[in-house]
C-alpha positions in Angstrom: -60.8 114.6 -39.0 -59.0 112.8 -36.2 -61.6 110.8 -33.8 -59.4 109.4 -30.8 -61.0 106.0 -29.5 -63.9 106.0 -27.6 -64.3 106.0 -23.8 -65.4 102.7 -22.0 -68.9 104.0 -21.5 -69.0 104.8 -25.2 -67.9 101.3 -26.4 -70.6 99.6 -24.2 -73.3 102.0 -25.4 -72.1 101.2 -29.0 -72.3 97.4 -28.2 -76.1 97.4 -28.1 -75.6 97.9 -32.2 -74.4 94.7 -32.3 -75.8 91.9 -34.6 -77.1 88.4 -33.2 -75.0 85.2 -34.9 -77.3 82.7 -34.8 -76.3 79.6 -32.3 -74.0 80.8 -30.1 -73.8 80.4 -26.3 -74.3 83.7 -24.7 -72.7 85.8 -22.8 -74.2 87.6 -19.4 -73.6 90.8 -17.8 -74.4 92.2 -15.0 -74.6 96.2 -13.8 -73.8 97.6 -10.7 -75.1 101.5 -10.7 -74.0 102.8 -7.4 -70.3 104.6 -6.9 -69.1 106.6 -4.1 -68.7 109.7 -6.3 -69.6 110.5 -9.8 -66.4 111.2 -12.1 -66.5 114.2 -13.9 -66.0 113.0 -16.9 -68.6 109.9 -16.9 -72.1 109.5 -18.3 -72.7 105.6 -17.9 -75.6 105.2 -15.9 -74.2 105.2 -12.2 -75.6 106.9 -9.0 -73.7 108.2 -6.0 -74.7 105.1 -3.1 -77.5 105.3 -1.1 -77.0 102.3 1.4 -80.8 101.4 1.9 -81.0 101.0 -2.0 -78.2 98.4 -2.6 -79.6 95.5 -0.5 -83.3 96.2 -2.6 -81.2 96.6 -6.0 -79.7 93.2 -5.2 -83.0 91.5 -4.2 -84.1 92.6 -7.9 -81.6 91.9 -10.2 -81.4 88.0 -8.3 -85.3 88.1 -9.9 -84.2 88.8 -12.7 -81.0 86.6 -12.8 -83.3 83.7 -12.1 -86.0 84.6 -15.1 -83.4 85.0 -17.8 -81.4 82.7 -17.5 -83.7 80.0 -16.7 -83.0 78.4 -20.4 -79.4 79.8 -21.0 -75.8 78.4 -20.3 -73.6 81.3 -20.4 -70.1 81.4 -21.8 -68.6 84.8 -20.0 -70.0 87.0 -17.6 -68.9 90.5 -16.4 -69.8 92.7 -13.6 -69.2 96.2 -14.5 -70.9 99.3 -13.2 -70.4 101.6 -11.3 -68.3 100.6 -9.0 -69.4 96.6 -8.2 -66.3 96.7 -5.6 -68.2 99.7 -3.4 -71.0 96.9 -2.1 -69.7 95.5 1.2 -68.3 92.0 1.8 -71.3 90.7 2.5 -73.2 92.1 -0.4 -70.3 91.2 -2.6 -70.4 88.0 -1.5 -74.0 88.0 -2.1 -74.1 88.9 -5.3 -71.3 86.2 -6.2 -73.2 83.4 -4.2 -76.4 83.9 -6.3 -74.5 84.2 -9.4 -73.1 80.9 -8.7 -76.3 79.5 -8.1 -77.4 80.4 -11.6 -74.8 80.3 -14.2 -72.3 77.4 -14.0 -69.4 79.4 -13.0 -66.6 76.8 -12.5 -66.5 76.2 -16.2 -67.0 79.9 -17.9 -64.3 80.7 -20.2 -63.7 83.8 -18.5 -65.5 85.2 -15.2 -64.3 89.2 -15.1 -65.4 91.8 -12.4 -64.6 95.3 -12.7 -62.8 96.9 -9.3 -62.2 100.7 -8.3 -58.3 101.1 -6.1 -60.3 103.3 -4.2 -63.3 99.9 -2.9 -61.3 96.9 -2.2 -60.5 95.4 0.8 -58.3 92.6 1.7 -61.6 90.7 1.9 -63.1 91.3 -1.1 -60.6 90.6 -3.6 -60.5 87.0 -1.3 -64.0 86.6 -1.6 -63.6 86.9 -5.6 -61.0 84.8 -5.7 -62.8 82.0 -3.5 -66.0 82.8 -6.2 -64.0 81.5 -9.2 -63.8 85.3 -10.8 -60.7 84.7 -12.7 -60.6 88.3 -14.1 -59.8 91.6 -12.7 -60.2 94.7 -14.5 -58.7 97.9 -12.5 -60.0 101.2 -13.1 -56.7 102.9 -12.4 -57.2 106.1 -15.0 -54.0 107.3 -14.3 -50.9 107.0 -12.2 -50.7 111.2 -12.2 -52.0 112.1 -8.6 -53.0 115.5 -9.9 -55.1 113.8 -12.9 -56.5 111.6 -10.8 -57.8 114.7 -8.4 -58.9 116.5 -11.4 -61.3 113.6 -12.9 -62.9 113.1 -9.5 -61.2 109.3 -8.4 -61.0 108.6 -5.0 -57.7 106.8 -5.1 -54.3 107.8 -5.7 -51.5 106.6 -7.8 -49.7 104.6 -4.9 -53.2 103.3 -3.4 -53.9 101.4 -7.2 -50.7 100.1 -7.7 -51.1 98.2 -4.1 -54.0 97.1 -5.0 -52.4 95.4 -8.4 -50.3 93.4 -6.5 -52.7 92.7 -3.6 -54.5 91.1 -6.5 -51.7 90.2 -7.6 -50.7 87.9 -4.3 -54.0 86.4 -4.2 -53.4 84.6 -6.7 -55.3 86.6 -9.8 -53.7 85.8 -13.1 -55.3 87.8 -15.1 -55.6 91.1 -14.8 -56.1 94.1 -16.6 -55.7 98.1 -15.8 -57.9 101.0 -17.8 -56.0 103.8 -18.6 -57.3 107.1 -19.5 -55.1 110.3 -21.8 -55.5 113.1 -23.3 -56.7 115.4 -20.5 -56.8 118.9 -20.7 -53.3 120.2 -19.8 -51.8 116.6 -19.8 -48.2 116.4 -21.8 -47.4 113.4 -24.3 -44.2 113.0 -21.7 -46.5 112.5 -18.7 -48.7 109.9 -21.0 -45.1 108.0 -21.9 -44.6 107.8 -17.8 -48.1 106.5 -17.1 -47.5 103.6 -20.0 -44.7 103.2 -18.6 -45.8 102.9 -14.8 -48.7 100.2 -16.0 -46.0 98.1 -17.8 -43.8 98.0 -14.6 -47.0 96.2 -13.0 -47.0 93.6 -15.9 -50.8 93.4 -16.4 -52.3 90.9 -19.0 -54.2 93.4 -20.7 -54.4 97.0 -20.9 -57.6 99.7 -21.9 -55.8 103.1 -23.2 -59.1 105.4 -23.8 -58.8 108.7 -25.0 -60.6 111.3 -22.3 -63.8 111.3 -24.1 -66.5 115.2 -23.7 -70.0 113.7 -23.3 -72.5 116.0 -23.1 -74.0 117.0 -19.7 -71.1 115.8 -17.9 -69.0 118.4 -15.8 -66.0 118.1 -18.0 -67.9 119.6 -20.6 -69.2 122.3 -18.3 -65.5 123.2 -17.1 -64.1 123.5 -20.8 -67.2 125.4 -22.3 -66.9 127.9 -19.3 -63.1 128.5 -20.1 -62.0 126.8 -17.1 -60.3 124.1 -18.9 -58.8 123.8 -22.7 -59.3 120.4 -24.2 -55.9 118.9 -25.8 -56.0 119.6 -29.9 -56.8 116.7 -31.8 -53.2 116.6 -32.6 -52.1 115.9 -29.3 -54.6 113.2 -28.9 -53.3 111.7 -31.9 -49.8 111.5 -30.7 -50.7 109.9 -27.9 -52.5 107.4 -29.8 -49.8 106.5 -31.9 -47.2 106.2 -28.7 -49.8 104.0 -26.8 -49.9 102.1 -30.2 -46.1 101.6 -30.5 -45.1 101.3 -26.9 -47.5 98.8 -26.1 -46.8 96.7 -28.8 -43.3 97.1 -28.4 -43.5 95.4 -25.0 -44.9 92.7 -26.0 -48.9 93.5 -26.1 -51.1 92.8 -29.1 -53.3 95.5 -30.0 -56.5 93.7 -31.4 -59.1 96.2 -30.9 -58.8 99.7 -31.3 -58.6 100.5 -27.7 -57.2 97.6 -26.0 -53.8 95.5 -25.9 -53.2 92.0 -24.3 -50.8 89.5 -23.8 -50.8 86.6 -26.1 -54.1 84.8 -25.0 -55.4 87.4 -23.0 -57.9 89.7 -25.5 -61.2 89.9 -23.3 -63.0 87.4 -24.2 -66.5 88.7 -23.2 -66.0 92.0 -24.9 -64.9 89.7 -28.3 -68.6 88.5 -27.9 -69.5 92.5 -28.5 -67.7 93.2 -31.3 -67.7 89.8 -32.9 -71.7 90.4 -32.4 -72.4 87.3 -30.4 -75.5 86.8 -28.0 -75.4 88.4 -24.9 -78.0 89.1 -21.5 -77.9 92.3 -19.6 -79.1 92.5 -15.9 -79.3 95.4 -13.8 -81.0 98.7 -14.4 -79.8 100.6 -18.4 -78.3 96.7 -19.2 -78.1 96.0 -22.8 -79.6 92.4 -24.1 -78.9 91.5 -27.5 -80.9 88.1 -28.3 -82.5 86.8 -31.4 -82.1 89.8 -33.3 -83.5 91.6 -30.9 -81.6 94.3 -28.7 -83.1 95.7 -25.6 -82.6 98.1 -22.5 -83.3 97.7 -19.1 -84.9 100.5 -17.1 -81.9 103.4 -16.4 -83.2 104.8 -13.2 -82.8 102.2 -10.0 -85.6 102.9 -8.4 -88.0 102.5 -11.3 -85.8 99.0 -12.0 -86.6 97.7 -8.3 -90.3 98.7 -8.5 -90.7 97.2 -12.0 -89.0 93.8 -11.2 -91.1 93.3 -7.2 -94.1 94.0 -9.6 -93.3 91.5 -12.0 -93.7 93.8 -14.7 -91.7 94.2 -17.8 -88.2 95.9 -16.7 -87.2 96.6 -20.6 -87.8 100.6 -21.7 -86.6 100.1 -24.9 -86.1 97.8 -28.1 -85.8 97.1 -31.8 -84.8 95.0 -34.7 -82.9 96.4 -36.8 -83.7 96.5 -40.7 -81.5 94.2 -42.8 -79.3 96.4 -44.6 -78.3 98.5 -41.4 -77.3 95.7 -39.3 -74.7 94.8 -42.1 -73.2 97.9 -41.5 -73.5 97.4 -37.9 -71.8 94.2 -38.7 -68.7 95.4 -40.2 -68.3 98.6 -37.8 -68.6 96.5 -35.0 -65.6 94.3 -37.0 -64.0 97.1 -37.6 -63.2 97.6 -34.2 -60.9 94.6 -34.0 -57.2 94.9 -35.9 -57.9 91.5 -37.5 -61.3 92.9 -39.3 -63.4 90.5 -40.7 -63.6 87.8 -43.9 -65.8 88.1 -46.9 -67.3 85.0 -45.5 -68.1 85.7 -42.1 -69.9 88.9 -43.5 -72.1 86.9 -45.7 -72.7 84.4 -43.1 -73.5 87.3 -40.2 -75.4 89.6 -42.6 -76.3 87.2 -45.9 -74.9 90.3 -47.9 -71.6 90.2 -50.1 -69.2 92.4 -48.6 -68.1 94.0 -52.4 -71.9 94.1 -53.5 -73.1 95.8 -50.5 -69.9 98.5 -49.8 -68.0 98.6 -53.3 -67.9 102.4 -53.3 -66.9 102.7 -49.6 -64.5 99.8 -50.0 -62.5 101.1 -53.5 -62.3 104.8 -52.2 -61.0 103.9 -48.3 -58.7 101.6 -49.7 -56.9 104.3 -52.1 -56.9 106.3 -48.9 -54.5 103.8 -47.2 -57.6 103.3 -44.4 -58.2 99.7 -44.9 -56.8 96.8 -46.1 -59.1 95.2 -48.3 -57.7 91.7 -50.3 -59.9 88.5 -51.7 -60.1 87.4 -47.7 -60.6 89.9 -45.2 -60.9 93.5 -44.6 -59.4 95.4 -41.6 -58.1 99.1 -40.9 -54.8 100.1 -41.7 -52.4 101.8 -38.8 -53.7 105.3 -40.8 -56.9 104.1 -40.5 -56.6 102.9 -37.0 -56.1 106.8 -36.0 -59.3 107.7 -38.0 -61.4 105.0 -37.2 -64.6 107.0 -36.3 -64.3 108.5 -39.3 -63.4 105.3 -41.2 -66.8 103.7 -39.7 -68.8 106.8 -40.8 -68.4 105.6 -44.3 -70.8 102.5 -43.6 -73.6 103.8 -42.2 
């Protein structure tokens, strides 16, 4: 069965699976929960703003900043959220200033910070660029109007495409625009047109996530009740292969399942995800993923503030993974990326050999034309690319 890739929020979640390599610098990243409206189809953990709680949430997570990384030099950081561009200039420039005076930002391979069309000012896009953030990732979704209206976004198609090239002209060179198909009623031709619309902007790299049905969210409420028909798997699967195509038609590598970049581009922080690196989480429902061990953060804010002002344990949930399941995390997580993974960077991740462990799994997906599997490396095929949820299932 077809399993179209999975949803920003989905990947993240999915990231705390990963697997510590041993050595590595780490990377940090930091959550900002609050949004002016909750999109219909999201079930991250964000909350609708409530202006008294920012300043407090801000006020905690600088605790926390300065406990965790008291003994850590830090190789990318990302602010994601929520919405990080809804806190005001002088928040923003807050939370920039006391992330400077923490992690050595002048010399991070890459410095991203996630920004909604519908929250940035002239301002704040210079206040980021005076900060040394280096990356911009837009949350465009679409550049259909009536999309846009339908999955709750507070911008419109002409407001995000000003606010590329506002980013644009202040000097940004790196940028990169999340794009969001397979809605219910959407067309394959009004997917080509959006692709199309993002290349026109030239952006370094480009997110293409298929609309994703979690449970609880409205979304699923709407199509259950008969309000809305979900696209066929089919449809989502043409789409898929377009993106696919056009994308690296126009020059765009596609080196994880979900995501295309210029030649030097790929997201360098995510990488540390899937390529299960170290990496801190701050902020209330952050992942951490250090010596072996993964962890959560508190979900709800208010519980987060209270735990952090008094100075008791902020983390709701842990574990280390048996042995044997986080070398199939290992290789899922690989999995991810078009370029897959070596024989010998799966024994040196997991200390397992890659045919002793998965020989079965490995012979049978193989014959299906899923992976490529050689005396190097194994990786998905384009077939398999289009299955990969299914594909992955086969390791666990």
């Amino acid at each position: 069965m077809y399993v179209c890739s999975v949803s920003k929020e989905r990947a993240r979640k999915q990231l705390g699976f990963a697997v510590n390599i041993q050595h590595h610098i780490p990377s940090l990243y930091i959550h900002i929960p609050f949004c002016i409206s909750k999109c219909i189809y999201c079930d991250f953990n964000s909350i609708v703003m409530k202006s008294p709680a920012v300043d407090e949430y801000l006020k905690a997570i600088e605790k926390e900043l300065q406990s965790a990384t008291e003994n850590y030099s830090f190789r990318t950081v990302f602010i994601g959220g929520g919405t990080p561009t809804v806190l005001n200039e002088r928040q923003l420039s807050w939370l920039l200033r006391m992330i400077a005076k923490h992690v050595d930002v002048p010399n991070l391979r890459e410095y991203t910070i996630e920004v909604n069309p519908g929250t940035l000012s002239d301002e704040k896009a210079v206040i980021m660029k005076n900060s040394y953030v280096g990356r911009i990732s837009i949350g465009i979704q679409s550049f259909n109007d009536r999309y846009l209206k339908l999955l709750g976004r507070i911008h419109s198609a002409n407001e995000a495409k000003d606010v590329f090239l506002n980013v644009r002209e202040k000097g940004f060179k790196n940028i990169s625009i999340d794009l969001i198909y397979g809605y219910p009623a959407q067309t394959l031709s009004e997917w080509k047109k959006d692709l199309r619309e993002c290349c026109t902007l030239g952006p370094e790299h480009i997110s293409a996530y298929c609309l994703t049905y979690e449970s609880g969210t409205p979304i699923v409420k709407m199509t259950d009740s008969g309000n809305m028909k979900r696209l066929s798997e089919e449809e989502e699967l043409k789409m898929y292969e377009f993106t696919n195509d056009f994308l690296c038609d126009k020059g765009y590598n596609h080196y994880e399942i979900s995501n295309f970049a210029k030649q030097g581009k790929e997201c360098q922080h995510n990488t540390v995800y899937w390529e299960n690196r170290e990496y801190i989480g701050i902020g209330a429902g952050a992942f951490s993923y250090v010596n072996g061990e993964r962890s959560c953060n508190i979900k709800s804010v208010k519980e987060y503030i209270t735990s952090i002002e008094s100075k008791k344990k902020s983390i709701c949930f842990s574990e280390k993974l048996p042995q044997k399941q986080r070398a199939s995390e290992i290789l899922i997580m690989a999995l991810r990326m078009t370029s897959g993974i070596s024989k010998k960077e799966f024994i040196e991740r997991s200390g397992f050999d890659l045919n002793e462990l998965f020989r079965k799994q490995l012979y049978d997906l193989t014959r299906a034309g899923l992976i490529n599997f050689d005396d190097e490396r194994v990786k998905l095929t384009k077939k398999g690319l289009s299955l990969a949820d299914s594909v992955m299932m086969e390791f666990v």
